[in-house]
C-alpha positions in Angstrom: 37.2 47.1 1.9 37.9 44.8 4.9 34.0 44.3 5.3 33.6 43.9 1.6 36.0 41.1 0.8 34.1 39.0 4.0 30.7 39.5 2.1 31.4 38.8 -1.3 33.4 35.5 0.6 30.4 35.0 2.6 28.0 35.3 -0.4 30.3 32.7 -2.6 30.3 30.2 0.3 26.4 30.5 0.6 26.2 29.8 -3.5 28.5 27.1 -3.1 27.8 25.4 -0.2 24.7 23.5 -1.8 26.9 22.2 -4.7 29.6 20.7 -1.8 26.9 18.6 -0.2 25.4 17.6 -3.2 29.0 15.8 -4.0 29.4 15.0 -0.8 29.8 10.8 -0.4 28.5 11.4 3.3 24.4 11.0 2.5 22.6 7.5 2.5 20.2 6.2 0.2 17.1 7.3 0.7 16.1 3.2 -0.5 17.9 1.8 2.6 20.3 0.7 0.2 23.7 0.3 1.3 26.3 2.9 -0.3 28.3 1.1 -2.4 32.0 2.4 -2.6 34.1 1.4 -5.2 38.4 1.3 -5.0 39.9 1.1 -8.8 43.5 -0.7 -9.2 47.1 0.2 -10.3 47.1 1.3 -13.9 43.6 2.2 -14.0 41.7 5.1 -12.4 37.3 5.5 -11.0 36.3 6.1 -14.6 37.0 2.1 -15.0 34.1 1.4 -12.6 31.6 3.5 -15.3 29.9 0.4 -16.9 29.4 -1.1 -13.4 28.0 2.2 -11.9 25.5 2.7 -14.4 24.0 -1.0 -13.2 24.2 0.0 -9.4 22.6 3.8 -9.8 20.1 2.5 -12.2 19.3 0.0 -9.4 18.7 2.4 -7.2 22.1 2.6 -5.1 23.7 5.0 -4.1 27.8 4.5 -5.7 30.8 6.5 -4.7 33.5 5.8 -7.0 36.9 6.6 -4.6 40.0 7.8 -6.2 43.0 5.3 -5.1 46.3 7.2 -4.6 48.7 4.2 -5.4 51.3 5.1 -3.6 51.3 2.8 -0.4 48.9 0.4 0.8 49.0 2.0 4.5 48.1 5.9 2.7 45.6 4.3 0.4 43.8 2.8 2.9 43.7 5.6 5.1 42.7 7.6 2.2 39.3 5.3 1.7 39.0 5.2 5.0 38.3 9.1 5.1 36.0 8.4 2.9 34.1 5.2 4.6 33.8 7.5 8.0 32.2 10.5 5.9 29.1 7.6 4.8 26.3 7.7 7.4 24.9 4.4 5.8 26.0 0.6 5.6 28.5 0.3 3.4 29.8 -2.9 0.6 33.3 -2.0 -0.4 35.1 -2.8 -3.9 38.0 -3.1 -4.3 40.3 -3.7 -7.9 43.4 -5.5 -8.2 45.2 -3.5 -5.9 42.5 -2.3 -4.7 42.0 -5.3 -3.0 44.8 -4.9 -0.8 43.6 -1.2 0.2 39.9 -2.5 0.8 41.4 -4.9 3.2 43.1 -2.7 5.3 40.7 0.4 4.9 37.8 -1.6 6.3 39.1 -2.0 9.6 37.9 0.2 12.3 34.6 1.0 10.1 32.1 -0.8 11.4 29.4 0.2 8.6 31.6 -2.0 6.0 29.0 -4.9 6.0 30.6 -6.5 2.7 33.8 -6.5 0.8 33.6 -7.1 -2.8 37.0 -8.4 -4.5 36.9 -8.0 -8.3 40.2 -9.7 -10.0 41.8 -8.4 -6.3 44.3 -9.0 -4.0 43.2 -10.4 -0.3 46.4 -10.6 1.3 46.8 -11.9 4.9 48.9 -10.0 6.9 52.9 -9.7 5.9 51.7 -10.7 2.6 52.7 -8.6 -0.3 51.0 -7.9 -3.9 53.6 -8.4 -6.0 54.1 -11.8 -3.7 51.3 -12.9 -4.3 51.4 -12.3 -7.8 54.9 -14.7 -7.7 52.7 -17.5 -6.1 51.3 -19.1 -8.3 52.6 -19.1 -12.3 50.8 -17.4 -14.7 51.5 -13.7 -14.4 53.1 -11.8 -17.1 53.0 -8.1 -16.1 56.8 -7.8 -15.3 57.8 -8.3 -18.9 55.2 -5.5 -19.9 55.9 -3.0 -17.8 57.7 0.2 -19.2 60.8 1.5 -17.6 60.4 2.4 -13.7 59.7 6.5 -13.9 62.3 7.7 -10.6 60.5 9.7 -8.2 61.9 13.1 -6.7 61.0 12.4 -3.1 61.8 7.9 -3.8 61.2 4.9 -5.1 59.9 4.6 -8.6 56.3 4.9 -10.5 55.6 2.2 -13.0 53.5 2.0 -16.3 52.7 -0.9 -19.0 54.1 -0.7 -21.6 51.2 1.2 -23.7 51.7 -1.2 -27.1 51.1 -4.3 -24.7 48.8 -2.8 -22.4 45.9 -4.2 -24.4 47.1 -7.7 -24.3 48.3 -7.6 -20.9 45.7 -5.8 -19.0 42.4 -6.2 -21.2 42.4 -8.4 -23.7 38.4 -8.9 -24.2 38.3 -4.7 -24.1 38.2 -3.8 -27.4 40.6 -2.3 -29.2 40.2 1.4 -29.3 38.9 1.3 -25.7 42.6 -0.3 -24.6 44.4 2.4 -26.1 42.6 5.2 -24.5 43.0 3.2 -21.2 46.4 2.4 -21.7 47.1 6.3 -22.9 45.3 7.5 -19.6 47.1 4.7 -17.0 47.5 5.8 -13.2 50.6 5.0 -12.3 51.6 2.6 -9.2 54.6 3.4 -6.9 56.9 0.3 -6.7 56.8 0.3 -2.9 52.8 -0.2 -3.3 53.3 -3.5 -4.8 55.6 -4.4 -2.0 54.5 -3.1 1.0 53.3 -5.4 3.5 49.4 -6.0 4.7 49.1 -5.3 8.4 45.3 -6.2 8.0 42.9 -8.4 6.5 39.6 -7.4 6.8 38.2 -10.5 5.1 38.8 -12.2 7.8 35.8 -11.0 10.0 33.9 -9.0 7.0 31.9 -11.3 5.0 33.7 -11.6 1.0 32.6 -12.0 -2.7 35.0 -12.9 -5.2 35.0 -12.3 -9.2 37.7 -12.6 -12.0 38.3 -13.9 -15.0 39.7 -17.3 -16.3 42.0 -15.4 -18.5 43.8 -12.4 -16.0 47.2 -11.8 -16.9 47.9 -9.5 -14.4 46.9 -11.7 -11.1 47.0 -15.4 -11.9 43.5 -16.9 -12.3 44.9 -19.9 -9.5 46.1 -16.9 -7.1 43.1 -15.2 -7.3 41.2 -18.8 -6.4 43.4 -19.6 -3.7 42.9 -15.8 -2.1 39.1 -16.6 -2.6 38.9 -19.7 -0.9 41.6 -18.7 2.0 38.8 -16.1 2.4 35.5 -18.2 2.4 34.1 -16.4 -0.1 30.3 -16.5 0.3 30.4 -16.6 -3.7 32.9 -16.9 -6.1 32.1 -15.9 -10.0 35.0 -17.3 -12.4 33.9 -15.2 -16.0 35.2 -17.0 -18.7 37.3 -15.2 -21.3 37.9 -12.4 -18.8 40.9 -10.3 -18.5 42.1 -8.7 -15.5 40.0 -5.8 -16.3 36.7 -8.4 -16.1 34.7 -4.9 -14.3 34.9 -2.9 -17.7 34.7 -6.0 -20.3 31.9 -7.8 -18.0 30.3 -5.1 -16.4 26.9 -7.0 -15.7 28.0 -9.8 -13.8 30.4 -7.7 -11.7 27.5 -5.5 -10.6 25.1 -8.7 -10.1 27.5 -9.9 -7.7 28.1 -6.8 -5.9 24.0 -7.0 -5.5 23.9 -9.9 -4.1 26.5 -8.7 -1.3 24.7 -6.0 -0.9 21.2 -7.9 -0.3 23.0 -10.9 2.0 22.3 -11.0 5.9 
């Protein structure tokens, strides 16, 4: 029986062995592309990127579209960084919102992140905070919209938006039947995430791209501008109209900038 079960095991991991590697993030482009990986926000999840990875694969590069815990920026980070060391290729990295902060500190210590890519992100410098940053400069609204904090068995609290004022708040120029199944499907943010501390900031040695819209509700338009000239930003795209969610509403001009990253010496 004994002798069996290891065959029938052995058998199953030959059949899906070849389905594993196929997933895998680990293989470069066969282009000489760089790989580009892609870190979503708080309220939001990888199927947000989907308009912009269309662009890049149909472009001929080679996307991995990393799923963000939201639970610290420390465990993120570490969490793409797992996934940076398992990519044998150059790499740009994205980062949303949040994301920002995680792309910051996941990029140290991984010397194939050539570019880092901040779409309607944070860049804080180290001590700084999100939801501090956020408080900078006036503007933001998501405090109001948030629903009440959801307590969490182990501590600390998750948090939502509101899902009536999740279009307004969050993506505005989405429309409208495309908000609600965002707002309906929201990852949820710990509120120790959005108040944690950088230790790291990446953009400080790893050459940076900045896009957002005029019109983010989340991240104030002038924070977002300040962050992206703190951080010399080789190029900084300002989409008028845009709401916080300028990757899904704007999807070309988020992917032509990552291109241009991607293509820069």
């Amino acid at each position: 029986m004994k002798k069996t079960a290891l065959g029938a095991f052995a058998l199953a991991a030959a059949l899906i062995a070849p389905a594993v590697q196929a997933q895998a993030p680990a293989a470069p482009s066969s282009t000489g592309k760089p790989t580009i990986v892609l870190v979503h926000g708080a309220f939001a999840d990888s199927s947000s990127w989907n308009g912009v990875i269309s662009i890049l694969q149909r472009d001929g590069y080679s996307v991995v579209a990393a799923a963000n815990p939201l639970r610290s920026v420390h465990g993120d980070a570490r969490a793409v960084g797992d996934v940076l060391t398992s990519i044998a290729a150059p790499v740009v990295l994205v980062g949303h919102s949040y994301g920002g902060s995680v792309i910051s500190e996941a990029a140290e210590g991984h010397a194939n992140v050539k570019a880092l890519v901040y779409v309607a992100a944070f860049a804080p410098d180290t001590g700084e905070t999100a939801a501090g940053l956020s408080g900078k400069f006036p503007g933001a609204t998501l405090g109001p919209a948030l629903a009440p904090p959801v307590p969490l068995s182990g501590g600390g609290n998750d948090l939502y938006i509101q899902q009536p004022r999740s279009h307004d708040q969050f993506a505005a120029d989405v429309p409208e039947a495309e908000a609600k199944l965002m707002a309906a499907g929201q990852r949820p943010i710990t509120d120790v995430a959005l108040n944690e501390a950088a230790t790291s900031a990446a953009w400080k040695h790893v050459p940076a791209w900045f896009v957002y819209g005029d019109k983010d509700k989340n991240i104030p338009p002038q924070a977002l501008g300040f962050m992206a000239a703190r951080a010399r930003s080789r190029q900084t795209e300002v989409i008028k109209g845009a709401s916080h969610v300028v990757m899904v509403s704007n999807p070309a001009a988020v992917a032509a900038l990552i291109e241009k990253a991607a293509v820069a010496k």
